[in-house]
Backbone bond lengths (Angstrom), bond angles and torsions (degrees), N, CA, C in turn:
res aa  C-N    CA-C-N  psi(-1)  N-CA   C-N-CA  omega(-1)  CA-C   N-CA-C  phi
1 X - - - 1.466 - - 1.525 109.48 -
2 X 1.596 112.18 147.62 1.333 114.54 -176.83 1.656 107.59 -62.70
3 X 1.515 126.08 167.04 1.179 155.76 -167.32 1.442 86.31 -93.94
4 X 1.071 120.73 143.80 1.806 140.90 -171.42 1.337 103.38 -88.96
5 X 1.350 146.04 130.60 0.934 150.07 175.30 1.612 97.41 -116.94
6 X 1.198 120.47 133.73 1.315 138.63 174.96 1.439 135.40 -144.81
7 X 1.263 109.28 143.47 1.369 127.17 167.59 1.741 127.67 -159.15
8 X 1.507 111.18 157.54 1.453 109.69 163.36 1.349 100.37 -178.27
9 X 1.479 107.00 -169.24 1.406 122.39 -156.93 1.630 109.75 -86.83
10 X 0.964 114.53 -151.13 1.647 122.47 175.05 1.509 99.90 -87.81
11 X 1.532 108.50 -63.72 1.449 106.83 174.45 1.674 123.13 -57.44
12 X 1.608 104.34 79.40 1.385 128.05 175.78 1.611 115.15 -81.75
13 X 1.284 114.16 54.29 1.305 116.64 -169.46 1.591 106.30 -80.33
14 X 1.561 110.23 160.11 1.924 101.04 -159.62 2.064 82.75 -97.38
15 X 1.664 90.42 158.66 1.363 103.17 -179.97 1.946 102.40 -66.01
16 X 1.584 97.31 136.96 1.681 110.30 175.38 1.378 109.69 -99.57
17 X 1.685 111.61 2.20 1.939 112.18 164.94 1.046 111.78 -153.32
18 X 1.388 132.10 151.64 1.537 143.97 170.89 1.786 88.47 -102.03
19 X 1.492 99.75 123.66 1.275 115.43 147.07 1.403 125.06 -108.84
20 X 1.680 131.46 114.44 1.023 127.45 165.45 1.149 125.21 -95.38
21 X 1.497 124.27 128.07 1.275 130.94 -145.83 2.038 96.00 -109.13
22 X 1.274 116.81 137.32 1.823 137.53 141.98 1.889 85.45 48.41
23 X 1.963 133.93 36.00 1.183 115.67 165.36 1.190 97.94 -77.40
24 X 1.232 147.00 83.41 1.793 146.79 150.55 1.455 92.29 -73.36
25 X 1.888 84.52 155.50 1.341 94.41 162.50 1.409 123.48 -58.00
26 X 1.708 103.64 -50.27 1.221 96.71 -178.21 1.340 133.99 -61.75
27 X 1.086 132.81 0.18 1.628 147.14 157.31 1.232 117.41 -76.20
28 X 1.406 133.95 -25.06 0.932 136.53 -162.38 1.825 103.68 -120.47
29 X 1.365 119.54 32.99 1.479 129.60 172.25 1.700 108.76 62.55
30 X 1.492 137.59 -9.48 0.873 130.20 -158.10 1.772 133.68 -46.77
31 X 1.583 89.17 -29.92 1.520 97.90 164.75 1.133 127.77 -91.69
32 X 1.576 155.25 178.01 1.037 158.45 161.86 1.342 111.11 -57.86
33 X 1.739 125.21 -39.95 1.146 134.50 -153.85 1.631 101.15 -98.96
34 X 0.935 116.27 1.56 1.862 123.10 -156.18 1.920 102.54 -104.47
35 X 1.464 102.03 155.52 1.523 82.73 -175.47 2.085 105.94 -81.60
36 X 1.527 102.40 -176.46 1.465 102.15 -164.78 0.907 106.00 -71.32
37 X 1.570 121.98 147.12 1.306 123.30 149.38 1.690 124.42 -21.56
38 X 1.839 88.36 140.37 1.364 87.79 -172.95 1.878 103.49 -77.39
39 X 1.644 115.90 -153.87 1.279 114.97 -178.73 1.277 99.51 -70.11
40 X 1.771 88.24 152.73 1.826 93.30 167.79 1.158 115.55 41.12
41 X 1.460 144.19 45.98 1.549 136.43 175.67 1.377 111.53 -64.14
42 X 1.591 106.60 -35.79 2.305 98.67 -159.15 1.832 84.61 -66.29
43 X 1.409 109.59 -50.31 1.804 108.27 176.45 1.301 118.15 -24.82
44 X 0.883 112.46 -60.92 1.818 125.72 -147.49 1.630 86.82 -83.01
45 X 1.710 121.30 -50.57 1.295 123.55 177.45 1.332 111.34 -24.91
46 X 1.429 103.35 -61.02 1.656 138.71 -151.51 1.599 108.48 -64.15
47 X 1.382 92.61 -48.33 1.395 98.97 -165.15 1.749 96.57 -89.21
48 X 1.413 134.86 0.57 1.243 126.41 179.28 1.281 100.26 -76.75
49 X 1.482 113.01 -50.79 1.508 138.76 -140.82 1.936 76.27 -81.92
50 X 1.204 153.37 -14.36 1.361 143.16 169.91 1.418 115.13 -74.90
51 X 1.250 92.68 -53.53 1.260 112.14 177.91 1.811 123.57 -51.61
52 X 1.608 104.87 -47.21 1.228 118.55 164.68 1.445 115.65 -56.36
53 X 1.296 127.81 -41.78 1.658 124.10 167.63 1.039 118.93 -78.17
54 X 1.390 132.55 -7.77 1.507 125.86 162.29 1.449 96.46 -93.09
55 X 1.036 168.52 -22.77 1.182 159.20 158.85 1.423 109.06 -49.50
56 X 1.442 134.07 -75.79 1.161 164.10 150.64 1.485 98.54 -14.66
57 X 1.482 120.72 -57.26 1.742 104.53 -179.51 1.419 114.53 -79.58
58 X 1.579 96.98 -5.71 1.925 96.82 -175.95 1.565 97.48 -76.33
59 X 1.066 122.22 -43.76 1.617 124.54 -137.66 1.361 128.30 117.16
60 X 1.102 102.84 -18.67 1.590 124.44 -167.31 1.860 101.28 -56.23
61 X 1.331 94.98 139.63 1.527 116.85 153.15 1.802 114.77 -28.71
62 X 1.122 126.92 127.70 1.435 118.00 150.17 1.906 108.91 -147.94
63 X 1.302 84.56 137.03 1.374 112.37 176.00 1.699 126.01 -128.46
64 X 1.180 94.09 126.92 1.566 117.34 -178.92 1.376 124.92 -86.56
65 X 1.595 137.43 112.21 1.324 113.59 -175.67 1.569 101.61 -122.94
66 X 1.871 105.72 151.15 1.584 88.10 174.71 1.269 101.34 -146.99
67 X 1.431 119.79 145.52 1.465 121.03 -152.12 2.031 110.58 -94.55
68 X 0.731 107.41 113.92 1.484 121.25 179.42 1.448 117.53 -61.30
69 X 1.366 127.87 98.20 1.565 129.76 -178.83 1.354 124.46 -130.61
70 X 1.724 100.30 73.63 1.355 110.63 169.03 1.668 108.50 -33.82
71 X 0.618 152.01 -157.31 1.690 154.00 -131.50 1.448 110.43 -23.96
72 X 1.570 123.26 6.00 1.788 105.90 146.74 1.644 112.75 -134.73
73 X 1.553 90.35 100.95 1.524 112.39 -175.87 1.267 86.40 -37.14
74 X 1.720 174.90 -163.19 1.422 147.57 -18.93 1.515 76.02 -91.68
75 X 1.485 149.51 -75.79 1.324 134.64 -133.54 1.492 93.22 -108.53
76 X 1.608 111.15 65.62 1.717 130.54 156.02 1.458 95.88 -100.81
77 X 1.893 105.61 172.87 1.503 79.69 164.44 1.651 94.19 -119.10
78 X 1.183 96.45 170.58 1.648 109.52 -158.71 1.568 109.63 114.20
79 X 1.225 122.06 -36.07 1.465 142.92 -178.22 1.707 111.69 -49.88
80 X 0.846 152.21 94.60 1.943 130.65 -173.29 2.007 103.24 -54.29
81 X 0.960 113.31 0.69 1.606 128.23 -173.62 1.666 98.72 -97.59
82 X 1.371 115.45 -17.17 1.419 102.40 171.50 1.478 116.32 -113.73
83 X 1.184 121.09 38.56 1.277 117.68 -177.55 1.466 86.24 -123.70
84 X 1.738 95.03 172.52 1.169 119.11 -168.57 1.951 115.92 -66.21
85 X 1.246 145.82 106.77 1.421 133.18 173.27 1.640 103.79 -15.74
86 X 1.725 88.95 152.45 1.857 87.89 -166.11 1.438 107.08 -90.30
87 X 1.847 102.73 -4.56 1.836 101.98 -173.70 1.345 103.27 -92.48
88 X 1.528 120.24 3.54 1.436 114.34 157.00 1.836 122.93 -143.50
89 X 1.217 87.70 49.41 1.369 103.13 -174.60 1.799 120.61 -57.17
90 X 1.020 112.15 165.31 1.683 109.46 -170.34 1.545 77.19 -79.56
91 X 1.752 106.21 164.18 1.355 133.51 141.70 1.626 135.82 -83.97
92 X 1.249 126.66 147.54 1.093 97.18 179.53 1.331 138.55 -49.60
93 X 1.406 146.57 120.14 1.770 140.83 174.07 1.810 89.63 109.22
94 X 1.160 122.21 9.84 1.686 97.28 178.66 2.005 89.27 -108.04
95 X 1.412 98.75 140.22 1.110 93.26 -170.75 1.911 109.90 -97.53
96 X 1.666 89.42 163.76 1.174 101.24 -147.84 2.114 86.76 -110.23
97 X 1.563 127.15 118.06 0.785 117.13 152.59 1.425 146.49 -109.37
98 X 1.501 141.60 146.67 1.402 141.31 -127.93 1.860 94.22 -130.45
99 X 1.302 106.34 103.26 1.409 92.39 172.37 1.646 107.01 -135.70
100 X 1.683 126.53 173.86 1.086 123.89 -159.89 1.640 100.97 -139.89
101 X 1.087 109.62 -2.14 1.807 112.13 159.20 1.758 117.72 -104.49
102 X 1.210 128.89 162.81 0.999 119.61 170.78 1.384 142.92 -67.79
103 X 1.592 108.98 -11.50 1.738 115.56 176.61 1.546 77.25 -104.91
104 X 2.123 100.91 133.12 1.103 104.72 -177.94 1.843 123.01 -64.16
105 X 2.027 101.18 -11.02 1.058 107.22 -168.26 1.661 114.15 -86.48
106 X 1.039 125.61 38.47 1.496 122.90 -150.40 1.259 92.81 -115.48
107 X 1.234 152.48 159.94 1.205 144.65 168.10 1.617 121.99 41.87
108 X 1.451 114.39 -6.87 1.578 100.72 -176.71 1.412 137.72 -136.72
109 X 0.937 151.93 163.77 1.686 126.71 -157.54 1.510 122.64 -88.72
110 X 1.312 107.27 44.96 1.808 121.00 -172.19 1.979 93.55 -92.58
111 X 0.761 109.27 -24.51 2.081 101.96 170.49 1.655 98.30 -87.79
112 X 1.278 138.49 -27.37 1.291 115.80 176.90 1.272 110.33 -86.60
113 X 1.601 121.50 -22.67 1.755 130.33 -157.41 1.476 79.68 -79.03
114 X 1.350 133.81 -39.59 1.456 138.53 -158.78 1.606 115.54 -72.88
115 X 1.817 97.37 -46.97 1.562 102.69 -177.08 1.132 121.27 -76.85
116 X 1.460 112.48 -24.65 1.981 133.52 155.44 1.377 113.54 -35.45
117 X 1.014 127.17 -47.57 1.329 163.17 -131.70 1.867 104.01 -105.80
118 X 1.372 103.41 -43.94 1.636 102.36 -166.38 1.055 112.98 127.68
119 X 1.739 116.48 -57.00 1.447 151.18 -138.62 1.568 105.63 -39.86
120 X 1.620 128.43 108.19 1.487 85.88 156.78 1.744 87.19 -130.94
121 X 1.436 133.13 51.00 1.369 122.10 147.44 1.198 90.30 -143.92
122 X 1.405 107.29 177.84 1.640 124.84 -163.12 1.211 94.92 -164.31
123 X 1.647 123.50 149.55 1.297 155.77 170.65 1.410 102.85 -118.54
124 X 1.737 128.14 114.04 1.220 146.21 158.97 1.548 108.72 -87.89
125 X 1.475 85.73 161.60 1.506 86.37 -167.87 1.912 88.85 -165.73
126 X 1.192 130.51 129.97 1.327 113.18 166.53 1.407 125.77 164.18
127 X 1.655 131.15 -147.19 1.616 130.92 141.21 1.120 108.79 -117.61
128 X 1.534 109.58 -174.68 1.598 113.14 -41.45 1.039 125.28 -68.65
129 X 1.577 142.93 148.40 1.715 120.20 170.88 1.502 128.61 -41.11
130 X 1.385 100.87 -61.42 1.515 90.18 175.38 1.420 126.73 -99.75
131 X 1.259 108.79 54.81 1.617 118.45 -159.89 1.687 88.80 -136.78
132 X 1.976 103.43 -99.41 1.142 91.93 -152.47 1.631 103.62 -111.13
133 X 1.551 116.12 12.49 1.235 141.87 151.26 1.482 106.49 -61.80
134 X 0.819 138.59 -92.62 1.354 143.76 173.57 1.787 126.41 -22.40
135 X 1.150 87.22 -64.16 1.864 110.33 169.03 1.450 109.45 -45.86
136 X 1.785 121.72 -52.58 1.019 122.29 167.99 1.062 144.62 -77.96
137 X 1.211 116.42 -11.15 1.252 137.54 -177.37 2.183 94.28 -84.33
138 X 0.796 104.21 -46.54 1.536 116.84 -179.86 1.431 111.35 -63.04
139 X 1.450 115.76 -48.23 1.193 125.56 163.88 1.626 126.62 -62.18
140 X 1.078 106.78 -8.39 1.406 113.48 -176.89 1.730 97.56 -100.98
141 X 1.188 107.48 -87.52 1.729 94.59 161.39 1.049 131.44 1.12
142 X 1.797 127.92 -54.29 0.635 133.26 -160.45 1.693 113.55 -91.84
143 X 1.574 118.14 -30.75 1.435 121.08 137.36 1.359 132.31 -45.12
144 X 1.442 120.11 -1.37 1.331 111.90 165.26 1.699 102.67 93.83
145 X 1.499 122.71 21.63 1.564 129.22 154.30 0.952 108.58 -108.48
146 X 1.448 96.92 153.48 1.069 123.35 153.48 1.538 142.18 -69.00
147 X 1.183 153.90 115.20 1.252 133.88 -147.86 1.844 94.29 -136.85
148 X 1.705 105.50 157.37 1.235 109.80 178.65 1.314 87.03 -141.00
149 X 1.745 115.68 118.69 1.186 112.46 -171.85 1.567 110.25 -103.58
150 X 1.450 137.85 142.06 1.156 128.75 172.59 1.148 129.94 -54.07
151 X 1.538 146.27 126.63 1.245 123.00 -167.09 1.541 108.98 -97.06
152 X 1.521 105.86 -12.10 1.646 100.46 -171.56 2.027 100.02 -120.99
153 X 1.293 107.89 39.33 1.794 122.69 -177.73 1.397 97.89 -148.23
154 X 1.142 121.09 55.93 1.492 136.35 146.47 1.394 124.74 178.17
155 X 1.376 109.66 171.52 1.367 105.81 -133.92 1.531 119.17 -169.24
156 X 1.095 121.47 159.54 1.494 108.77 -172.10 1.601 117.92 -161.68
157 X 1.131 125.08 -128.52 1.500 141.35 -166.17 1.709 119.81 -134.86
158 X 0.972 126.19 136.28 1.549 129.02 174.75 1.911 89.22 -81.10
159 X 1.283 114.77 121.74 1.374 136.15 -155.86 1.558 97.66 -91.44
160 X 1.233 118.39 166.00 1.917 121.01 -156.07 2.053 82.29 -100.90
161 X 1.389 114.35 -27.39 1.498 99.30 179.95 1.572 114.08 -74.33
162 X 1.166 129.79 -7.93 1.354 135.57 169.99 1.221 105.93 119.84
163 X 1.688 137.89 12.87 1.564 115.88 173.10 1.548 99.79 -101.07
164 X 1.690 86.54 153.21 1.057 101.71 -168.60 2.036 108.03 -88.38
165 X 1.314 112.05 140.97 1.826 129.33 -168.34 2.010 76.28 -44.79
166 X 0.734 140.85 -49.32 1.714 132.50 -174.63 1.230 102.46 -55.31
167 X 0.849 129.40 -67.50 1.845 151.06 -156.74 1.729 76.78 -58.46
168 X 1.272 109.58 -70.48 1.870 114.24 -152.21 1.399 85.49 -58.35
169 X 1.992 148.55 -54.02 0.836 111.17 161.77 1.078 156.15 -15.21
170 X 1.483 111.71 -83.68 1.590 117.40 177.22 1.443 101.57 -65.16
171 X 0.647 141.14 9.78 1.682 127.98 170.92 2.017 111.92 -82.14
172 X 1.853 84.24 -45.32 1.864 91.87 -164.90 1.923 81.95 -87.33
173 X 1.350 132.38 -14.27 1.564 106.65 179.56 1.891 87.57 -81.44
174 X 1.072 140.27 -63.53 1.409 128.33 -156.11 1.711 108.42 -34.58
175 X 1.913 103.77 -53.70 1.583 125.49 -138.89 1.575 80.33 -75.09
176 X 1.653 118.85 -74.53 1.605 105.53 174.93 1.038 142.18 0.14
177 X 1.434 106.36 -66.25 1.523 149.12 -176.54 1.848 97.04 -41.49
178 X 1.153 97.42 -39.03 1.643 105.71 -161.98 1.644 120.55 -120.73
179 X 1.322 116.06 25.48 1.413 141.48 171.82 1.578 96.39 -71.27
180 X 1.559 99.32 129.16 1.359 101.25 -168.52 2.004 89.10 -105.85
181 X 1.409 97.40 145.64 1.573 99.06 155.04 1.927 101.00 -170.04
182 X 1.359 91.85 164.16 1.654 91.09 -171.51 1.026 151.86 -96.51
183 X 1.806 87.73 27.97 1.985 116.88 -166.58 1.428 79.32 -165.09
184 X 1.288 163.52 -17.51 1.644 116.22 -175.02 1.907 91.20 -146.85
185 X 1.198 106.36 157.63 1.640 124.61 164.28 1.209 136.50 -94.66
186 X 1.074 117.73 150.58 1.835 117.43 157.29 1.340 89.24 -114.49
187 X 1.838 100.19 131.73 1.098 109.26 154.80 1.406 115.61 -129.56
188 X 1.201 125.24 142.89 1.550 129.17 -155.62 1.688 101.79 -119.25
189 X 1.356 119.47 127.59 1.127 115.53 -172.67 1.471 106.39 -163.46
190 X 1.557 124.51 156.95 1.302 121.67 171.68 1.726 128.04 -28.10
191 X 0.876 142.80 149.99 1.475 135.68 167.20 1.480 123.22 -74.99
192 X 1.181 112.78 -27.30 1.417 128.00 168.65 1.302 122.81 -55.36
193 X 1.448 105.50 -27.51 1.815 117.98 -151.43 1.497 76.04 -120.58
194 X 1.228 165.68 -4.27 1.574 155.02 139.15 1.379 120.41 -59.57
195 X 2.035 90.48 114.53 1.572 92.59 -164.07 1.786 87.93 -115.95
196 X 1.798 96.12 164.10 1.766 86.21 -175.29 1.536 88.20 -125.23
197 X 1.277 109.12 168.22 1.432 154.16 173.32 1.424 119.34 -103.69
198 X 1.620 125.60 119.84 1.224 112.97 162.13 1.287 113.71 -54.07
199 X 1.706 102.35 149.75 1.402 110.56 166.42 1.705 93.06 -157.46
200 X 1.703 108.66 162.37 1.106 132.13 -151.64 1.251 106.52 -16.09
């Protein structure tokens, strides 16, 4: 896994939600019939499933999102390929959101479930990097959070133009890293070193 590239401001406030982004089974190779695991999956697993119990013993917010793709029956729902992996499965009452564009906020009620909530930073964590990792992470920013994205809990694909799922890493932890806006951050940092805060 790529090396964490980081930065942020003074106002180092701790994330008030874990968002886990598109861990389906079916993304994550679980069936025989499904395509392979992306890079580093048991990692990214590993380090979600940490992340989820430090959230969880804080108080903290957690939210689940999973991406809806009528034309590939595993990530339908009804599918066992569209539910959440079982080593980081929701709990009961944490809600589970269903979206079909790549910023999880596009069509669905994850900015109101959030503002209900308290929320105004977030910890991502998820797939794909430059898909629906990326999109959301941008989209959140762009609501006016703050986000601290994991650098070693997401993850992706060795790409058909020749970069390698590492390369596409460190590329979306550097580029993130450096999204300008004039009230909120991305800050990209180890997963280990992300501590949470209750919030609503």
């Amino acid at each position: 896994m790529s090396e964490a590239t980081t930065t942020g401001t003074e106002r180092d406030e701790r994330p008030t939600a874990l968002l886990v982004i598109d861990m389906q089974c079916a993304m994550l190779g679980s069936e025989p019939d499904d395509q392979p695991a992306p890079h580093e999956a048991e990692a990214v697993i590993a380090n979600t499933a940490a992340m989820l119990e430090r959230a969880r013993s804080a108080g903290a917010s957690v939210v689940f999102v999973r991406h809806v793709e009528d034309q590939y029956p595993p990530m339908s729902p009804g599918h066992p390929g569209f539910e959440v992996h079982d080593a980081i499965a929701p709990l009961p009452g944490e809600p589970v959101v269903d979206k079909r564009a790549c910023d999880a906020f596009c069509d669905t009620p994850l900015a109101g479930l959030l503002a209900e909530r308290g929320v105004t930073h977030v910890a991502l964590c998820g797939l794909q990097t430059e898909m629906c990792v990326d999109s959301t992470s941008r989209g959140a920013v762009h609501r006016g959070l703050n986000v601290t994205l994991a650098a070693d809990a997401h993850s992706t694909w060795d790409s058909k133009s020749g970069l390698t799922a590492d390369q596409i890493i460190a590329h979306h932890n550097m580029t993130l890293a450096g999204i300008p806006h004039p009230t909120a951050t991305i800050t990209v940092t180890p997963s280990a070193e992300i501590a949470f805060a209750k919030g609503g």
